[in-house]
N, C-alpha and C positions, 0 to 999 in steps of 0.2 A: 504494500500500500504506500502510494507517494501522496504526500501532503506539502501542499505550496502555499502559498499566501500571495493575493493579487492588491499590489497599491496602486490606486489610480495618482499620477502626481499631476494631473493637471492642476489650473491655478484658479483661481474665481476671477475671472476679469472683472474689473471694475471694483475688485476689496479694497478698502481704507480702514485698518485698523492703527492705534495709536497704542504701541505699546509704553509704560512709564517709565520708559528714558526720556530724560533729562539733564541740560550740563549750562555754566553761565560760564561766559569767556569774557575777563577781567579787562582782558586788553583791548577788546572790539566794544565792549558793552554790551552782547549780543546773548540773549539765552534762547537755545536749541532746544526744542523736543522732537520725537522720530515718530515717525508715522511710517505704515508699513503699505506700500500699492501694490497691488499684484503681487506678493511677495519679496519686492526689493524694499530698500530703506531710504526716506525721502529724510532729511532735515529741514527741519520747519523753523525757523529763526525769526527771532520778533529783538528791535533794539530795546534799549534801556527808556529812550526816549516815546516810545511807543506806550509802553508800559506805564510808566510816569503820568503822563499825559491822560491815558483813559484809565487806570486802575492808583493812581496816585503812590506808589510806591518807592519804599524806601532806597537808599541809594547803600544802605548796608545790608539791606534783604531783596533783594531783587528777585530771586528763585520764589519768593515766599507769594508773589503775584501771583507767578509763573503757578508755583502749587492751588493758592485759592479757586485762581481763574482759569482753570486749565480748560475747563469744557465748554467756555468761552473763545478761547484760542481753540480750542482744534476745529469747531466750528467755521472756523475760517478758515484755517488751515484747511479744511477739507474741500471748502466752497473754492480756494483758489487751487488745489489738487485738481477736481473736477472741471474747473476750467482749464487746465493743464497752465497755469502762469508762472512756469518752472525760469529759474534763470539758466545762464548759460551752462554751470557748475550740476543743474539738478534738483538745485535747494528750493525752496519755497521761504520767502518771505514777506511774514505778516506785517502790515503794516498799519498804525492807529485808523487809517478812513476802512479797513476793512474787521474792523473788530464790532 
């Protein structure tokens, strides 16, 4: 008797999932979450000044927006995924008129 196991690995076209990754980059001002499309890994980046600006945040907690506000941000993040408004690089960035 043989016993096999069949995996389909097609992909869902069209998935947007947002796993909780997360990172603030001190030097740019910029804090990145990942979002997952079709399987690959998108970076989603919103500036300090974004942040600031529509969720009023501190400039020694910035992540802490990022945490509160997340399903705020990936909402957009997702809306400008689905428009495909990738930069050159791949990344997606959010920016305060689409929050």
């Amino acid at each position: 008797m043989i016993l096999s196991t069949y995996r389909n690995n097609t992909l869902e076209i069209g998935k947007i999932t947002f796993p909780l990754l997360q990172c603030w980059n001190p030097m740019t001002k910029v804090a990145t979450i990942a979002a997952q499309v079709d399987g690959k890994r998108v970076s989603c980046r919103i500036s300090y000044a974004a942040l600031q600006k529509k969720f009023n945040t501190s400039a020694d907690l910035p992540m802490k927006a990022v945490t509160e506000n997340r399903a705020v941000i990936e909402i957009a993040a997702r809306k400008l995924i689905e428009n495909r408004v990738y930069e050159a690089d791949g990344s997606i960035v959010i920016q305060y008129k689409d929050l």
